[in-house]
Structure formats: structure tokens, C-alpha cells
C-alpha positions in Angstrom: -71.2 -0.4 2.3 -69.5 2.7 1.9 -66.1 2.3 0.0 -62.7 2.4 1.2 -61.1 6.1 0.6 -58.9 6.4 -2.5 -55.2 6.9 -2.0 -53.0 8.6 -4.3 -49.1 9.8 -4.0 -49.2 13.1 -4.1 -52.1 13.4 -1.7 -50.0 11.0 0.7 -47.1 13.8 0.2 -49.3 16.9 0.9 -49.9 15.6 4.3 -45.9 15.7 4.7 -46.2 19.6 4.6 -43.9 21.9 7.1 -46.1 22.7 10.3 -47.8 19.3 10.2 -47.6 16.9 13.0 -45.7 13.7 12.1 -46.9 11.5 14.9 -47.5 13.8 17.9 -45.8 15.0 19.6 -43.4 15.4 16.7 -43.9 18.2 13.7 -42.3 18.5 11.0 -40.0 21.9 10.5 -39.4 21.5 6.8 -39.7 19.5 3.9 -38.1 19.2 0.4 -39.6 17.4 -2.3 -38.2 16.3 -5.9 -34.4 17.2 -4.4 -33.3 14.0 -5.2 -35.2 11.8 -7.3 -34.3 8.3 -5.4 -36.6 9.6 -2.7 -40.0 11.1 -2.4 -39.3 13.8 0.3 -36.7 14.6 2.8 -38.2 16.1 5.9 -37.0 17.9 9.4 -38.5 16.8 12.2 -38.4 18.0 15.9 -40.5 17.8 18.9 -42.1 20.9 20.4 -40.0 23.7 22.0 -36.4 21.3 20.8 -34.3 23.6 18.7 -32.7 19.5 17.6 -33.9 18.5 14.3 -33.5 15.1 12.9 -33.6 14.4 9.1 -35.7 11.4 7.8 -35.7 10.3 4.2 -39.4 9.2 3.2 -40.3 6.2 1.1 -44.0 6.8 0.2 -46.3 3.5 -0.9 -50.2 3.7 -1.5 -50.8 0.2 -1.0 -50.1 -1.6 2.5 -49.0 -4.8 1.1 -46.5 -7.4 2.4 -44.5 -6.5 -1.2 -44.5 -3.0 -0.9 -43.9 -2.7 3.0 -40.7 -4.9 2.7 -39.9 -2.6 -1.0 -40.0 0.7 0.9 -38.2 -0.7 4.1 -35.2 -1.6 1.5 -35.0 1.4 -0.5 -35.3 4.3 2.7 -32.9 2.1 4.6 -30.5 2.1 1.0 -31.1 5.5 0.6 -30.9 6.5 4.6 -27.0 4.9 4.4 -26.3 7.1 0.8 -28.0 11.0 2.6 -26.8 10.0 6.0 -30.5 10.6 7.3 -32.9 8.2 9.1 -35.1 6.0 7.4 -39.2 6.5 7.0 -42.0 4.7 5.3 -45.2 6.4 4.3 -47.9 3.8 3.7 -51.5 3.6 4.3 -52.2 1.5 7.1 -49.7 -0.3 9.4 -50.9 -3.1 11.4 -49.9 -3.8 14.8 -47.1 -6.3 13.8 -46.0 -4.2 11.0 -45.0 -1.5 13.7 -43.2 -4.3 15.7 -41.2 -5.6 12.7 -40.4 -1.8 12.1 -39.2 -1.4 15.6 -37.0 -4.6 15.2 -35.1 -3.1 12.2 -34.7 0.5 13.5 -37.1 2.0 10.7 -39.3 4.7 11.6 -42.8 4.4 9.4 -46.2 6.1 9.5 -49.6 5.5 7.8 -52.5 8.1 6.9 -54.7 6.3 10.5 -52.4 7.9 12.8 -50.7 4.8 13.6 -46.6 4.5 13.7 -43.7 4.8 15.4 -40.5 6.9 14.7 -37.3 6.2 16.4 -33.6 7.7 16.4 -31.4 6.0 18.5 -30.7 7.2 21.8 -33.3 10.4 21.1 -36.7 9.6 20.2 -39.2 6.5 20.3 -42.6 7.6 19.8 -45.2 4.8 19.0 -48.8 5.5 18.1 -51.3 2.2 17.6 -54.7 0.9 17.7 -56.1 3.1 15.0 -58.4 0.7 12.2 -57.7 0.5 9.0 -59.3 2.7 6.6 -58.0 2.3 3.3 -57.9 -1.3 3.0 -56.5 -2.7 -0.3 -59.1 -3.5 -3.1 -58.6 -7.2 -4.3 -60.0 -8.8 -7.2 -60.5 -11.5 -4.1 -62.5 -10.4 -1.3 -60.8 -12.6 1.1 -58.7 -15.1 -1.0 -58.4 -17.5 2.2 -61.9 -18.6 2.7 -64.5 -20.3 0.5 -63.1 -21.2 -2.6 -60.6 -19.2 -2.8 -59.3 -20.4 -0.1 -58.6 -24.1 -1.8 -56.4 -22.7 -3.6 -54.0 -21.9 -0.6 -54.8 -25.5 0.7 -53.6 -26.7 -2.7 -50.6 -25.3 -3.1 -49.9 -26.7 1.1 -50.4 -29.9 -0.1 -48.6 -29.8 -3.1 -46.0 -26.6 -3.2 -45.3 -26.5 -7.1 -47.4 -26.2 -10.1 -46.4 -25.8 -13.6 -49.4 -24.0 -14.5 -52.5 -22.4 -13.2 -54.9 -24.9 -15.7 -52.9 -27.5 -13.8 -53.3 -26.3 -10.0 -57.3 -25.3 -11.1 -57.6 -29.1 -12.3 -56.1 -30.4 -9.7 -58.5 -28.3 -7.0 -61.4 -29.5 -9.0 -60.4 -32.9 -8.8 -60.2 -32.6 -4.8 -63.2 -30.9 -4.5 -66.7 -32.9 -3.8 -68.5 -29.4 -4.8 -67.8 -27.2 -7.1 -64.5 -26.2 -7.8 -63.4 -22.6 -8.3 -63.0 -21.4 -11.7 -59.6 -20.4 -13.9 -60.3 -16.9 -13.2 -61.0 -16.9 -9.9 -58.0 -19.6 -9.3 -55.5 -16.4 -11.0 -57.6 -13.5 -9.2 -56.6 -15.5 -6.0 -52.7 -16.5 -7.2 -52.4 -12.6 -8.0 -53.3 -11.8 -4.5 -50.9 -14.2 -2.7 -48.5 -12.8 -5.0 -49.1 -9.4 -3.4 -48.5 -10.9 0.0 -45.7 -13.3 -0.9 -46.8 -16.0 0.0 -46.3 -17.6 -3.7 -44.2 -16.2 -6.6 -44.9 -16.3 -10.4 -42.1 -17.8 -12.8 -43.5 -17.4 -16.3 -46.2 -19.3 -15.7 -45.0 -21.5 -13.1 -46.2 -21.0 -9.3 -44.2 -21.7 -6.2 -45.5 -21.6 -3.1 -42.7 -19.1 -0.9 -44.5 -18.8 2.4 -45.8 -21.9 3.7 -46.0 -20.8 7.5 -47.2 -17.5 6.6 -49.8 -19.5 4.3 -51.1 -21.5 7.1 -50.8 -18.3 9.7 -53.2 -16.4 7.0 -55.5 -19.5 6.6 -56.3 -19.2 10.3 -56.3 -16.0 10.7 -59.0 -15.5 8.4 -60.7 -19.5 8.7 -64.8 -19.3 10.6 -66.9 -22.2 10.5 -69.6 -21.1 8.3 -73.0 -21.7 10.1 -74.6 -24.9 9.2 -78.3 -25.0 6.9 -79.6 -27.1 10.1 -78.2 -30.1 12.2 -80.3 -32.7 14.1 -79.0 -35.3 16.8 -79.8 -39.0 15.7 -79.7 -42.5 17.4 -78.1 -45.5 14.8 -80.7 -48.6 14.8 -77.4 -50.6 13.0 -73.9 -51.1 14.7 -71.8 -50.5 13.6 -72.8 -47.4 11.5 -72.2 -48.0 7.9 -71.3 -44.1 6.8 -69.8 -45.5 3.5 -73.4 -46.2 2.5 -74.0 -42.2 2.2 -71.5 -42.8 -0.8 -74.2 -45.1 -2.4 -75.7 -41.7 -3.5 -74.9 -39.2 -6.0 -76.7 -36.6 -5.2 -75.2 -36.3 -1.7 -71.8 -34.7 -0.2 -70.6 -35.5 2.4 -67.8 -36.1 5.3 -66.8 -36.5 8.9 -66.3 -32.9 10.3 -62.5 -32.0 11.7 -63.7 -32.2 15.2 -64.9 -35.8 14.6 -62.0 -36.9 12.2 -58.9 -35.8 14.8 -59.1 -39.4 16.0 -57.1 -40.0 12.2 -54.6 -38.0 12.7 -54.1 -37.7 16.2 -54.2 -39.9 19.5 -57.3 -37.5 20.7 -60.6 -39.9 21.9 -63.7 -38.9 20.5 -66.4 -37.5 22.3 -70.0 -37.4 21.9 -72.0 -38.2 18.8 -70.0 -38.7 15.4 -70.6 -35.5 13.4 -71.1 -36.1 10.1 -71.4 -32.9 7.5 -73.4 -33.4 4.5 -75.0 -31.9 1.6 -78.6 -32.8 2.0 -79.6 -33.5 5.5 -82.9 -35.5 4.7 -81.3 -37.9 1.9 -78.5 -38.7 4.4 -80.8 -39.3 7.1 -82.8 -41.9 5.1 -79.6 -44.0 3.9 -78.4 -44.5 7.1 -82.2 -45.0 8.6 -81.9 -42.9 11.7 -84.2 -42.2 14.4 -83.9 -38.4 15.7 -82.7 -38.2 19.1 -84.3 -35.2 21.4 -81.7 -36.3 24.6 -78.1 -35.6 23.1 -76.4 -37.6 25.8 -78.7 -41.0 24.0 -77.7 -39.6 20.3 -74.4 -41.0 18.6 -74.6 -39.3 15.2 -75.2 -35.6 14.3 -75.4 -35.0 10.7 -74.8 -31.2 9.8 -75.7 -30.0 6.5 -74.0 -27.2 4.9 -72.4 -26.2 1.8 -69.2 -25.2 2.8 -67.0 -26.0 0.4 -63.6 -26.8 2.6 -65.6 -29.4 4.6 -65.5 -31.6 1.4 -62.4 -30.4 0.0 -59.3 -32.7 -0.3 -61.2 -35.4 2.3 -59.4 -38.6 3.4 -61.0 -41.9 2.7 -59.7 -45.4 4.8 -60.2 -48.8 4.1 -63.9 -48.9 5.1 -65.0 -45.8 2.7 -65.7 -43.4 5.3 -64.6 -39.7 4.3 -62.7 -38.1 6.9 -61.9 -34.0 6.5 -58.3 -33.2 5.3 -55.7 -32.2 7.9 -56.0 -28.5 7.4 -59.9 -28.6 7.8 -59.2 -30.4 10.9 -56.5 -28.3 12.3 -58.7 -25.5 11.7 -61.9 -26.7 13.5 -59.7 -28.2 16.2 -57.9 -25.0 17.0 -61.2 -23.3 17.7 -62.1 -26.1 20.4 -61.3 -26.4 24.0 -57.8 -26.7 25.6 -57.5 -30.5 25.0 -58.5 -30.0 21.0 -56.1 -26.9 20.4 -53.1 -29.6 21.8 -54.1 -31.8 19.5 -54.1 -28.7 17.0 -50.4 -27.9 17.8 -49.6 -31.6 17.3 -51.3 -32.0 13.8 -49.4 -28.4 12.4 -46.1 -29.6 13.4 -47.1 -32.6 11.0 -48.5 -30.6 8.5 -44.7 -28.4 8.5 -42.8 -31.5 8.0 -44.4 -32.5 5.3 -43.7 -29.5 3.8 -40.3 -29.8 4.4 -39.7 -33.0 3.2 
């Protein structure tokens, strides 16, 4: 895989040069640089064939987070107020709902894809999207909202506050039937959401800030990992005794969040019980199940996969059987049909007011 382009300041300010195009059909007539040292370039710009300039005071970032999108909207809107000019960000990429929240605020911005929109009011609103990203941000986390990384965001849901990181890693470890991630990877992944906002950093203290933008990101980015292999069963014993699978120690396991909405939600369940587990054939043998070739004659599918959020944080009731934590099954419900992803809205309206409690 090839990697992302580097990005540095002055190359983002070469591209600011007089002649240029801005974002067509606007060019830039002049620029000055290092006039005033609050800003990184104040720049003329005009479309084709107008003798009317407008002056835009440029805040230049070379990283497209949430912390330094929101940094340069403050300080070119600050410094747009003190010059009397309009306000512009330079940053590398601009997503689609980074240009809207730049619309809503009256702040022009542009990114080095040829995305972004640059407005003065009453004159110009020009608007250029759809172009990918190509200089995506380089984490020490590949994607700190799935796998294990992605406990960590689940962690802080369920409990908003920690005092330390060795006390939120613990405390993941503790919830997890598999293995847990490590300190490192727990402060990699706190740095990231850091980066994002989502949590801030108080000595050594971590808050989650975000909640709703925790859970927006964790579904964003949530797929359900492929399973190793899954077979259809029919149960000689009824009831089925799934707390038996917790007889073993080598085996992991839990009800899936399609099959464990019935806990949290008034949502019937249909068709066979799926069951996830570690080890498919131990699982099978416990229970003493027959395979079942005609699904509509099968009442248990057992799923086995190592996917470390189907075990994480489970729910246990009175008769010992595991049932996947509310997130898991928001998550797997919300990629289901029309009657599921009801049930979905339901169960994240629950999941808010515990936060807010």
C-alpha cells in the first residue's frame, strides 16, 4: 500500500501563490506572506474578468483533525474581525460535513483535494466536493474504533471518568472474555480520541467529552467481522441449557446482538438462537447438538469467531446465559432490516440517558 503524501506548511503555502486558482472559478490576484505574524498569508481573490477583489485572511493546518479544524476556524474568524478581511482555513482534506459546518458559520475553507467552499456575503458562494481524501492523518491507531481499540471507546461509554489509564486498561481487561488490549495500545488509542475530542486529558485523568460523537464514530466505522464458520443445529434438550457452554474454560462465548435485543428491547426473536463462540466444535459437543441441513427445522446457530467486541462487556441473567452488551447490540441491530434498526433507535435513546444520568 502506497503511503499517504506528506504534508508540510510551507508547501501548503506555495500553492497559495498569485495566479493560482483558489477553488475555480476563483484566482487569487495577490498574496502576502509573513506581513503580520498572527496569520499565515493574506490573499486577494477575484473571479475571472471582475476588477472586485475580496481579501481573505488564511489560517493554514497540516493535519485535518477535529482539534485543529475547530483551532483554525477560531483564530481566522479572531483575526478576520482585527484585519477587517474574510476568514479562510487551509487544511488537508475537508469532508463533506466539514464543508457544511463551514457553510453554517460563514467561514470560507479549502483543502489540497480540491474540495471547499468560499463565501462572502451577498457576492460569492462557490462549493467544490466529492473529491477523496488523500492525505489521511497517520495514527499510532489504525482505526481506534474497531477491534480492540475500539473497547476502549465502549469503556469510557459505560463509565465516562477514569483516574488513570492503568485503571481504564484494567478495567477493559476485566470486561473482556479475550484478550484485552495492552497499556500502550489503550494510550495510542486515548491519544487519538484526544485528537478528535472526543475525550480530554487532565494530568492523568481522562474524561470522556463527546459521548454522541463517540457513539456516531463507533458506528460509523463498526462491520461485523466475518465469522471462522457457522453451522445450523437442532437442540435434542428443551429447554437449551447455554449456561452449560460456561462449564468450559477453554471456550468464549455469547448470544450475538441480533439474538440478545429481546433483553433490552420488546423486539420477538426470530429464527434460530445465534450463539457466537470461540471454538465451534467444543460448543457443539456441550450442548449435544444435531446439525440441521433445513434452517426453517434448526433453533440454534452457533457462530465462531474471534471478534473481540462480541465478548466484550457481555450481560449475564439469572440463568447464566451471556447476552452481548448494549452497544454490540445496537450496532448489529442497526445493520438489520427496518423492524431491527427501530429497535436500534430505541436501545440509543437508552444508551444516552444513561449517560446523562
Amino acid at each position: 500500500m502506497d503511503e499517504a503524501p506528506k504534508v508540510d506548511h510551507q508547501s501548503m503555502l506555495d500553492r497559495l501563490r498569485p495566479g493560482t486558482p483558489l477553488l475555480p472559478p476563483l484566482l487569487i490576484q495577490n498574496a502576502v506572506f509573513e506581513a503580520d505574524r498572527a496569520i499565515d498569508a493574506m490573499i486577494e481573490v477575484t473571479v475571472k474578468n471582475d476588477v472586485a477583489v475580496e481579501q481573505f485572511n488564511v489560517e493554514c493546518k497540516t493535519r485535518s483533525t477535529k482539534e485543529d479544524f475547530r483551532k483554525a476556524i477560531q483564530q481566522a474568524s479572531d483575526n478576520a474581525k482585527r484585519l477587517v478581511s474574510h476568514p479562510l482555513i487551509f487544511l488537508p482534506y475537508l469532508a463533506p460535513d466539514r464543508l457544511a459546518e463551514l457553510e453554517s458559520l460563514a467561514v470560507s475553507g479549502i483543502d489540497l483535494c480540491g474540495n471547499g467552499i468560499v463565501y462572502v456575503p451577498n457576492r460569492i458562494c462557490v462549493v467544490r466536493t466529492g473529491q477523496p481524501n488523500l492525505y489521511p492523518d497517520s495514527r499510532p491507531v489504525a482505526n481506534p474504533f474497531r477491534g480492540r481499540s475500539g473497547l476502549v471507546a465502549r469503556m469510557l461509554i459505560e463509565k465516562p471518568y477514569w483516574e488513570t489509564l492503568s485503571e481504564l486498561t484494567e478495567a477493559i481487561e476485566k470486561r473482556a472474555q479475550l484478550k484485552g488490549p495492552s497499556l500502550s495500545q489503550v494510550s495510542k488509542t486515548i491519544a487519538a480520541y484526544a485528537e478528535e475530542m472526543l475525550v480530554l486529558k487532565n494530568g492523568n485523568a481522562i474524561k470522556l467529552a463527546d459521548p454522541i460523537g463517540m457513539l456516531d464514530h463507533l458506528l460509523k466505522h463498526w462491520r461485523l467481522n466475518p465469522a471462522v464458520r457457522n453451522r445450523l443445529y437442532r437442540s435434542a434438550k428443551s429447554p437449551l441449557k447455554l449456561k452449560d457452554l460456561s462449564n468450559s474454560t477453554k471456550l468464549v462465548w455469547s448470544l450475538t446482538g441480533e439474538s440478545s435485543a429481546t433483553r433490552y428491547g420488546t423486539i420477538a426473536q426470530g429464527g434460530p438462537l445465534k450463539v457466537a463462540v470461540s471454538d465451534l466444535r467444543l460448543a457443539e459437543s456441550i450442548l449435544s447438538l444435531t446439525p440441521e441441513n433445513v434452517p426453517s427445522f434448526a433453533n440454534i446457530e452457533l457462530i465462531e469467531t474471534l471478534d473481540d467486541s462480541a465478548y466484550f462487556a457481555n450481560e449475564r441473567d439469572d440463568d447464566g446465559v451471556r447476552y452481548a452488551s448494549r452497544i454490540q447490540t445496537w450496532l448489529e441491530l442497526n445493520s438489520g432490516d427496518a423492524r431491527q434498526r427501530e429497535t436500534a433507535k430505541d436501545l440509543y435513546q437508552s444508551i444516552i440517558r444513561d449517560l446523562r444520568l
